[in-house]
SEMI-158268 format. One record per residue (C-alpha): residue in three letters; x, y, z. Coordinates in steps of 0.2 Angstrom, whole numbers, plus 5000, padded with zeros to 4 digits. Last residue first. Layout:
<rs>
alaXYZ...
</rs>
This chain:
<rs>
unk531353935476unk531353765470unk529953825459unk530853975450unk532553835449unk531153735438unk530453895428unk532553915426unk532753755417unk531153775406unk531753925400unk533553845395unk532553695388unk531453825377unk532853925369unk533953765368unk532953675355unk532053825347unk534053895345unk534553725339unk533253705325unk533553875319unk535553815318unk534853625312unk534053695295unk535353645286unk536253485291unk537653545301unk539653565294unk541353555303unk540753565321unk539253605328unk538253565346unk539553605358unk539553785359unk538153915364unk537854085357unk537654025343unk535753975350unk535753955368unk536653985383unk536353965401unk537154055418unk535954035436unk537353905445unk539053915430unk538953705429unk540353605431unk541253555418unk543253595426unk543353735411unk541653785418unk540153745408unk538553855403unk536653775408unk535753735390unk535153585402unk536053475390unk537453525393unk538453725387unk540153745381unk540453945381unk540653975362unk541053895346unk540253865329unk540254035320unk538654105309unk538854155290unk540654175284unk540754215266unk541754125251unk541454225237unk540254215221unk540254245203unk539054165191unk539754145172unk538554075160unk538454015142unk537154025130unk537753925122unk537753715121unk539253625122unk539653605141unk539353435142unk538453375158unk538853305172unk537453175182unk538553135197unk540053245198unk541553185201unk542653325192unk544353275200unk545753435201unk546953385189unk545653285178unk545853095181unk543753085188unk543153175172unk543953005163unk542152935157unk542952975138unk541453065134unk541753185151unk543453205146unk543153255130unk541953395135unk543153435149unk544653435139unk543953555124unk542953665139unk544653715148unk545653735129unk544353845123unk544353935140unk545853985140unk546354025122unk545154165125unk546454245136unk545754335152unk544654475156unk543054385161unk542054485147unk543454385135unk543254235141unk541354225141unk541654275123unk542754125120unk541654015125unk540254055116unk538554125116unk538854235131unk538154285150unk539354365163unk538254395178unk538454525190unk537154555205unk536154725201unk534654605210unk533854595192unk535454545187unk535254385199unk533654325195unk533654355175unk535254235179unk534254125189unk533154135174unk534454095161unk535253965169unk533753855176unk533653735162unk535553685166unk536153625150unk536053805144unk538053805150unk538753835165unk540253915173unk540153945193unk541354085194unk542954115209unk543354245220unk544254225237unk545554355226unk546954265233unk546154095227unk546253925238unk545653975255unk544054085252unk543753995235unk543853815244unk542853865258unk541553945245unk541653755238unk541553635253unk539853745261unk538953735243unk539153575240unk540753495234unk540253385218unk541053495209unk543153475214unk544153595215unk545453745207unk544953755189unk545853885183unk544854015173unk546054155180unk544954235190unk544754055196unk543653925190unk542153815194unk541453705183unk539853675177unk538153525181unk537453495199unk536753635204unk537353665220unk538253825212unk536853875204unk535653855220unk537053945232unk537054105223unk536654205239unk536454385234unk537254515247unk537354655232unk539254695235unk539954545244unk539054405230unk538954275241unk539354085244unk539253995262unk540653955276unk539853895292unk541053915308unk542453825317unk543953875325unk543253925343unk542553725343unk542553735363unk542553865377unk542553835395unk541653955406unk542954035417unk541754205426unk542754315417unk542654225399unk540754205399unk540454445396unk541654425384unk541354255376unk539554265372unk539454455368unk540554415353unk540154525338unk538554475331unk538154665326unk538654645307unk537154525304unk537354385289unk538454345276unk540054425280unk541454415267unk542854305275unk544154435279unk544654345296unk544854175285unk546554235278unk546954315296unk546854155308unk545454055313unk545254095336unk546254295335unk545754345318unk543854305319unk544054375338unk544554545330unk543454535314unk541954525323unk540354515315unk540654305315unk540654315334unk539254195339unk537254255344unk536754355357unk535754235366unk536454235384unk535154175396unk535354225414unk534554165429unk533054115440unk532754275452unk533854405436unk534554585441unk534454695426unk535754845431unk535855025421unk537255115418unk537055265406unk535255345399unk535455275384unk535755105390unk537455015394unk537054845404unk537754765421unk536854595420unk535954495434unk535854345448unk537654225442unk537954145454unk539754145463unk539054095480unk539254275485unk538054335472unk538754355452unk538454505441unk538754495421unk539554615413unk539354735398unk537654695391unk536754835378unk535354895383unk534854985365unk533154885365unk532054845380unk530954705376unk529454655389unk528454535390unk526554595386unk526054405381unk525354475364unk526954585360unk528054425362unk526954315351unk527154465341unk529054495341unk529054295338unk528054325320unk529154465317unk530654335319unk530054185309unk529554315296unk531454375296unk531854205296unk531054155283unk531654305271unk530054405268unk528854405256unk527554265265unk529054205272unk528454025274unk529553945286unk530153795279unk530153635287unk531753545281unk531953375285unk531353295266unk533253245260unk534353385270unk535953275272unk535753235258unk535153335242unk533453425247unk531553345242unk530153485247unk529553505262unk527553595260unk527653785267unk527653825284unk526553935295unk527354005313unk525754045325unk526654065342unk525953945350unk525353805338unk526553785324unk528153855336unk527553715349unk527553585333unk529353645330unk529553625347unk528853445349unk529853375333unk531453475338unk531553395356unk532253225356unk533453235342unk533953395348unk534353325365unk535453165357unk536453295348unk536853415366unk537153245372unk538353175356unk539353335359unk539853355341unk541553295333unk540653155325unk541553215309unk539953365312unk539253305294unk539353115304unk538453165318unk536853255311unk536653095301unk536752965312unk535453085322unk534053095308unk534452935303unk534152845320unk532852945324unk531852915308unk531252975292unk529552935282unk529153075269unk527153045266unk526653215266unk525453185281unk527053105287unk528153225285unk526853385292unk526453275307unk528453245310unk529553125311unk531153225310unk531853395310unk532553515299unk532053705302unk532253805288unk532054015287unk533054035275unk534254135288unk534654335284unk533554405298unk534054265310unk535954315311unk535454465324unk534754635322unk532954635331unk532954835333unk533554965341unk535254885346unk536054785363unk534454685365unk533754655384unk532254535385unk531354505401unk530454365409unk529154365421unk528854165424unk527354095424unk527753955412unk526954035398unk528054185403unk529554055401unk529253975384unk528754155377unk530454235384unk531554075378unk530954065359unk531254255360unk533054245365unk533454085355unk532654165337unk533454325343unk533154465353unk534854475362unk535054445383unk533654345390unk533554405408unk532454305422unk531054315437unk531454505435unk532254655445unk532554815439unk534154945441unk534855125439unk532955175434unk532855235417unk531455115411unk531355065392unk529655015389unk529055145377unk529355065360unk528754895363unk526854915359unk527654985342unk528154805337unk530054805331unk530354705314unk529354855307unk528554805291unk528654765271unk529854875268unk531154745272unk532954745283unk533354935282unk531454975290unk532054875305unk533454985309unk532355145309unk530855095317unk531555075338unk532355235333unk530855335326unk529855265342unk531055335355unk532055255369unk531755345384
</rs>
């Protein structure tokens, strides 16, 4: 039996202000050597959860089978965004967008790499479901504000209410969950899956507390585990060793349930290189994302070498620093230029985050550790390149938009690393969320959603489209199997 104080113990790490794990759920756990249900959602994500109340509203009995004692995957650490299109909330704000846009858009940050299908169904869904997560399961979002393309007014923000969105996005599912009386069973922890004669997939072999236990499944299986990004095997093995030691932004335990237990049965795997790289600080975990996507500074070295271009955005730059800098450590300089220097840095020190802050040049220099000489020289050329109009012939280009001179103390110096926040690839799924064989057919009773699920990212996303994907692909996949329910 699975006890209270461990179900509690995991969440209470993630915020003080709550169990992620409903006590209701604490005493479900069944030690039986096997149980049978309509359908088995495997991780207790945003996908998995999404899925469990879709099909239990459907008249389905689902159940949800989550490897550790609490809701531990990439959701807790999200925003909490959702970007989507044409929706009640845009328009009664008076943000007009469209389909056209919103897709032209979600192909080009993905080099048109994306599966257009799996593009084309998020298109069509994501205004219904984020409407569905307004009305069904209670999910409140605060007004969209305006977001540097490719964001503009598509992100719907959870409102965290003192929580990370996605952490509120996830205790808000746990209750819709709690409410329905579907089942969770945490520490079950999937090792294979089990396949019928016709080579259908009709349960999972788990690890539970109490040893082997099989979950056999009417209508399917659901893997919603998330990506590998907590693994630094797999890391290694599909992009290499340098971005192997990317500092981890999000969950530790996302470790590759979706290719392991897919692999055996030949599902086909696409975009295994690719992944959303993001700034962080690796000993406090603070995203510095804002001040580096601010618009105005330069970014140096350890060495206060400018080493890329600003205008990146914040994904482009920590892959530069992860990939350009032995250290993968860089600074975002700034001046008081920025209004928001001096309170993001307040911010950020309150959070024990370093920040190097100096009236001049050449004593942000010198609490950097390098020579003086360095950054006169540094801000003398930029300064002059930037009245000159020749920012754009410096070795690397500055093309910045609006830049301003960095004159006017105090002065800042933001560290951040490149980090690794959710992987790309995984068991290529259609638009049915069913999982592909390497011959593209369809695994009979086998789905993926989420990160789990490959196909719908490559490159780069619009923000907000990860969340968005899991709700997209969550519900379809429950809606699939209430359909193979009714076929019998």
């Amino acid at each position: 039996m699975i006890s209270r104080r461990n179900l509690l113990r995991g969440s209470a790490a993630i915020s003080a202000a709550g169990p992620l794990v409903p006590a209701a759920f604490a005493a479900q756990a069944d030690p039986k050597k096997s149980d049978a249900y309509d359908i088995v959602i495997l991780g207790a994500g945003t996908a998995g959860l999404v899925a469990a109340i879709e099909a239990h509203d459907l008249g389905l009995k689902p159940v949800v089978l989550e490897k550790m004692d609490y809701a531990a995957g990439n959701s807790l650490y999200a925003s909490g965004g959702i970007a989507a299109w044409g929706t009640p909330q845009q328009k009664a704000e008076g943000h007009e967008e469209s389909r056209e846009a919103f897709r032209a858009d979600m192909m080009k940050v993905s080099e048109n790499r994306a599966d257009p299908a799996l593009v084309d169904t998020y298109v069509s869904h994501i205004g219904e479901d984020l409407e569905w997560l307004k009305s069904h399961v209670g999910v409140q979002f605060g007004k969209i504000g305006r977001k540097p393309w490719p964001l503009l007014y598509r992100m719907h923000n959870v409102d965290g209410k003192g929580l990370t969105g996605g952490a509120r996005l996830i205790r808000d599912l746990l209750k819709a969950l709690q409410d329905r009386g579907i089942p969770l069973l945490f520490n079950t922890k999937a090792m294979e899956l089990i396949t019928d004669e016709h080579f259908r997939v009709v349960g999972v072999k788990t690890v539970t507390d109490d040893g082997w236990k099989n979950f056999y499944a009417r209508d399917g299986v659901l893997i919603a585990t998330g990506g590998f990004s907590g693994s630094r095997e797999m890391l290694c093995r599909y992009m290499g060793g340098p971005l192997s030691r990317l500092v981890l932004r999000g969950s530790p335990y996302v470790t590759g349930e979706n290719i392991l237990l897919t692999a055996p049965l030949g599902a086909k795997f696409v975009h295994m290189d690719q992944f959303h790289c993001g700034p962080i600080v690796e000993e406090t975990h603070a995203n510095p994302n804002f001040v580096i996507d601010a618009g105005v500074g330069i970014d140096v070295d350890v060495r206060g070498k400018r080493f890329m271009d600003e205008i990146y955005t914040y994904t482009q730059k920590s892959m530069a620093t992860a990939t350009r800098t032995p250290e993968n450590l860089a600074y975002h300089l700034i001046d008081s230029h920025w209004p928001k220097a001096a309170s993001a840095a307040k911010k950020f020190i309150e959070m024990k985050t370093r920040v190097l802050v100096a009236d001049t040049p050449e004593e942000l220099a010198k609490k950097m550790g390098i020579d003086p000489k360095v950054f006169t020289d540094l801000f003398a050329e930029f300064n002059r390149a930037l009245k000159e109009g020749r920012l754009k012939e410096m070795n690397p280009p500055c093309s910045l938009d609006e830049p301003t001179p960095l004159d006017q103390g105090p002065f800042y110096a933001f560290p951040f690393q490149g980090g690794i926040t959710a992987t790309f690839g995984g068991p290529k799924i259609n638009e049915k969320a069913q999982v592909m064989t390497n011959e593209d057919r369809p695994i009979k009773g086998l789905y993926a959603a989420g990160n789990a699920a490959g196909g719908l990212f490559y490159g780069n996303y619009i923000g907000g489209t990860q969340l968005g994907g899991a709700l997209v692909f969550g519900r379809i996949a429950a809606r699939q199997m209430a359909l193979s329910h009714r076929m019998g």
